[in-house]
C-alpha positions as CSV (number, residue, x, y, z in Angstrom):
1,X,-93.2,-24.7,94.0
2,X,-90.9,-26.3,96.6
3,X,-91.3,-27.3,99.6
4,X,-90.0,-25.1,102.2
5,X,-87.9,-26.4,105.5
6,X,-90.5,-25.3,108.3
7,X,-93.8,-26.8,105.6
8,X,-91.9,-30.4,104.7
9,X,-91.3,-30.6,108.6
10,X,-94.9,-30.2,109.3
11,X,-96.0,-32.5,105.9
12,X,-94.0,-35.0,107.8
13,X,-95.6,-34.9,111.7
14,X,-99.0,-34.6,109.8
15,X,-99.0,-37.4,107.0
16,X,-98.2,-40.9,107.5
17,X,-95.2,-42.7,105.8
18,X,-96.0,-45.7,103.7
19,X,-92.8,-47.5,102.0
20,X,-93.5,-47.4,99.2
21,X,-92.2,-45.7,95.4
22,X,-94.0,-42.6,96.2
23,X,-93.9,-41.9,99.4
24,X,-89.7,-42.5,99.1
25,X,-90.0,-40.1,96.3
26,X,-91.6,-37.5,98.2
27,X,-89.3,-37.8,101.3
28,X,-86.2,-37.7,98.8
29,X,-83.9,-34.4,99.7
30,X,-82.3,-33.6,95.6
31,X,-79.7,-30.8,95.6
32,X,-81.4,-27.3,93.6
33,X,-79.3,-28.5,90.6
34,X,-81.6,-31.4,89.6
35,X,-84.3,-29.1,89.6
36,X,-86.9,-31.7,91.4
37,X,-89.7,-29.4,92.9
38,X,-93.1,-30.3,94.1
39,X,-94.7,-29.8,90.7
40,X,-91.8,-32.8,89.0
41,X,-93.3,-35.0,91.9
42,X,-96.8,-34.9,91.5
43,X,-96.4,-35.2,87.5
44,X,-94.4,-38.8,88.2
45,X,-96.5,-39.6,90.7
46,X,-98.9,-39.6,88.4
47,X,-97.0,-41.4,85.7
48,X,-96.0,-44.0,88.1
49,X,-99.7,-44.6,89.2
50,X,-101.6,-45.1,85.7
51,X,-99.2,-44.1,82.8
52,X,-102.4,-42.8,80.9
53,X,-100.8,-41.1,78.2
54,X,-98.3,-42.6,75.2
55,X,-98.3,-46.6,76.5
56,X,-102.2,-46.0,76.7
57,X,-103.0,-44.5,73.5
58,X,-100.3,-46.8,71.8
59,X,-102.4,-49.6,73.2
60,X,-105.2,-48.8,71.9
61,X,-104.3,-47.5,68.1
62,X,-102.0,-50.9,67.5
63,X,-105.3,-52.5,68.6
64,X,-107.9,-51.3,66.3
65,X,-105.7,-51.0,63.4
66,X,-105.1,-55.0,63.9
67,X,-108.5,-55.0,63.6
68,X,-109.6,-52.9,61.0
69,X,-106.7,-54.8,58.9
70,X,-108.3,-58.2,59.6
71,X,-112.4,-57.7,58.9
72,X,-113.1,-61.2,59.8
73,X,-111.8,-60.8,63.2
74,X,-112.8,-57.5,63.3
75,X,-116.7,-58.6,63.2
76,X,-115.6,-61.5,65.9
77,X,-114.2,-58.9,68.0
78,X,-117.2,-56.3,67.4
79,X,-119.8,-58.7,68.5
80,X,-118.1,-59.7,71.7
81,X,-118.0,-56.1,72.5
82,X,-121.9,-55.7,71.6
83,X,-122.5,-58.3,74.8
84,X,-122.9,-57.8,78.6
85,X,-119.8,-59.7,79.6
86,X,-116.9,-57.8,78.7
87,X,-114.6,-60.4,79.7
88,X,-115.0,-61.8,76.3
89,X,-114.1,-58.7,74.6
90,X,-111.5,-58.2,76.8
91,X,-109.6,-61.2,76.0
92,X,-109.2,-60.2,71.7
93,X,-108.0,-57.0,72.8
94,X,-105.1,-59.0,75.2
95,X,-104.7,-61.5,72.3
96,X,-103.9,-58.6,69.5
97,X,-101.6,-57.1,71.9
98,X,-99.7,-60.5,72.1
99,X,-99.2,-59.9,68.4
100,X,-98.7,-56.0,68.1
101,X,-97.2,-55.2,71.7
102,X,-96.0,-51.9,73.6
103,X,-92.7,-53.0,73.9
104,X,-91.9,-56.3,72.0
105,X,-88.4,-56.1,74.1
106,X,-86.8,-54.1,76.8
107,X,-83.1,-53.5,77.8
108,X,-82.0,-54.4,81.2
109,X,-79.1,-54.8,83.4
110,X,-78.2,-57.2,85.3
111,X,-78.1,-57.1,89.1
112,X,-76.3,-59.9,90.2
113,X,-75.2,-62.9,88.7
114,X,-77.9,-65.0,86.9
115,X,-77.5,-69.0,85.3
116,X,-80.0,-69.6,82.4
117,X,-81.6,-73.1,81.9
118,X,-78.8,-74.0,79.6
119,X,-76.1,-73.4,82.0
120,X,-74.7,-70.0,80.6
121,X,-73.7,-67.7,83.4
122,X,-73.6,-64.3,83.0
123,X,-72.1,-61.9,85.6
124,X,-73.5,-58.7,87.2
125,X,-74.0,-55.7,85.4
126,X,-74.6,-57.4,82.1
127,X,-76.8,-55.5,79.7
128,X,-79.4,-57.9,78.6
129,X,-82.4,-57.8,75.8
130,X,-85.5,-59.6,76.7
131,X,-87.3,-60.4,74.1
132,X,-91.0,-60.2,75.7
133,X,-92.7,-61.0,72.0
134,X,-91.0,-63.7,71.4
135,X,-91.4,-65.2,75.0
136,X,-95.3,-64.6,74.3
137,X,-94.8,-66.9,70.9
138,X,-92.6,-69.5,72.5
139,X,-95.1,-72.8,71.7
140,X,-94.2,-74.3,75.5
141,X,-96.1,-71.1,76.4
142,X,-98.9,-71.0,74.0
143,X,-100.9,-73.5,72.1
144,X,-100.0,-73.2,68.7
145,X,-99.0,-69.4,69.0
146,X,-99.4,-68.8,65.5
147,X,-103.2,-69.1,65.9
148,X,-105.4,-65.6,66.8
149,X,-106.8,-67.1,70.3
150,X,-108.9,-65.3,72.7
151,X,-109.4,-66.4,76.0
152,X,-105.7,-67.8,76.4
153,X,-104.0,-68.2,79.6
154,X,-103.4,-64.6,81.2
155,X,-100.3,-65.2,83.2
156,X,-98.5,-66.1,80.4
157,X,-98.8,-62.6,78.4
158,X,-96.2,-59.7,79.2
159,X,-98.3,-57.1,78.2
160,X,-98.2,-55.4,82.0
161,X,-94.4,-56.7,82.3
162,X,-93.4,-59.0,84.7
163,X,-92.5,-59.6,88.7
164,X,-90.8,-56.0,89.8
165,X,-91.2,-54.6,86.3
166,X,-94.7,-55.1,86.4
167,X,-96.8,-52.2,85.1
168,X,-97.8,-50.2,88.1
169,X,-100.8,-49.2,86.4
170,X,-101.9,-52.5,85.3
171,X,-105.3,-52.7,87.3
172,X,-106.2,-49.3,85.7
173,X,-105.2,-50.3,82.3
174,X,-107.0,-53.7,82.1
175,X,-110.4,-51.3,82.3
176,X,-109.3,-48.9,80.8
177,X,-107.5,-50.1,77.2
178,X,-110.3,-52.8,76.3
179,X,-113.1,-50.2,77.3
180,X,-111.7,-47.4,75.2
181,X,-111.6,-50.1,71.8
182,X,-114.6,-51.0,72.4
183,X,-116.4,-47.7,72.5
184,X,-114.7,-47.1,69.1
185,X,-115.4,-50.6,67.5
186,X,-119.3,-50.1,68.5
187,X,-119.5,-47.4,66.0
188,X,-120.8,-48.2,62.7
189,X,-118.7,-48.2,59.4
190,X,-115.8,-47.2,61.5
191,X,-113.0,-47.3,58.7
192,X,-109.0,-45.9,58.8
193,X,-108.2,-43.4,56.3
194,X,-104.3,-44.2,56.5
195,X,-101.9,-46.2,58.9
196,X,-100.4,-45.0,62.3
197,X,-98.1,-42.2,62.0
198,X,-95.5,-42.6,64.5
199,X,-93.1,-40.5,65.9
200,X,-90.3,-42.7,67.1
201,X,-91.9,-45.7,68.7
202,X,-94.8,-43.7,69.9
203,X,-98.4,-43.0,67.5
204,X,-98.7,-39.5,66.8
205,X,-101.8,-39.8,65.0
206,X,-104.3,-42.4,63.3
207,X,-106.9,-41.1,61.2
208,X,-110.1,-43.2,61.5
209,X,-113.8,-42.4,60.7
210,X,-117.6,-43.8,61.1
211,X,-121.1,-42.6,60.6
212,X,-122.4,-40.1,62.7
């Protein structure tokens, strides 16, 4: 479906015109050859907005098969999740992902010229690897980042991203990732019958099982 001349013109005089990623999207003109109807729009709209599918379910499976490999946390994390403040669940699920992360680095470029604490200058266009792990290990960071600690300080983890790479479903995740390990841990003799099976980066599948 695409918009037609005479229906955008009316979309326009009838909705209003935030600045913002989707709005901008939506105004875009693209030439018939990138193929960007109506239907493209709405789908990364939604992406943009929550991101529910692979980062989501990668979330979630690197998390409980932390868990299920470590009993002894796994019974510290299963009884904060049996208890009305789910802030203290919360906080093992962020701490596991400080271990097992989405992305442990990304690939970016440069925009303009940048001078790290050392002095090294690196021009524009540089392609760079951040290494958002190993930032979230760095012991000036954490207290003795080796440890498994719940409850550490949130603004250091990079598990939404950062600044203008900041996840912008990161409000929508912070429910959503804890609540969904939660459910699962609350069921009894909940076991895996193998590891994650990926495909690439991303899980494909993880076989797990409890009693009905």
């Amino acid at each position: 479906m695409k918009l037609t001349a005479p229906l955008r013109k009316v979309a326009q005089m009838v909705m209003p015109r935030p600045d913002d990623i989707v709005g901008r999207m939506l105004r875009a003109q693209f030439p018939k050859e990138v193929d960007f109807n109506l239907q493209r729009a709405g789908v990364n709209a939604g992406g943009l907005l929550i991101g529910t599918i692979e980062t989501t379910a990668q979330a979630t499976v690197q998390t409980i098969q932390f868990l299920l490999k470590r009993p002894e946390l796994l019974l510290q994390a299963q009884k904060a999740a049996s208890l009305d403040d789910p802030a203290q669940f919360d906080a093992f699920v962020w701490e596991v992902l400080r271990f097992v992360p989405i992305s442990p680095y990304m690939f970016r470029q440069t925009a303009s010229e940048y001078t790290f604490a050392n002095g090294t200058v690196i021009p524009p266009g540089t392609n760079v690897l951040a290494l958002t792990q190993s930032a979230m290990f760095d012991p000036r960071a954490f207290d003795h980042p080796e440890e498994f600690k719940p409850g550490r300080n949130w603004y250091r983890y990079f598990t939404f991203g950062y600044g203008a790479h900041e996840c912008l479903g990161k409000y929508v995740g912070m429910v959503m990732i804890p609540e969904i390990v939660r459910q699962i841990l609350l069921q009894p003799n909940l076991e895996a019958a193998a590891d994650i099976v990926y495909d690439g980066h991303m899980p494909k599948s993880y076989a797990i099982s409890w009693t009905a």
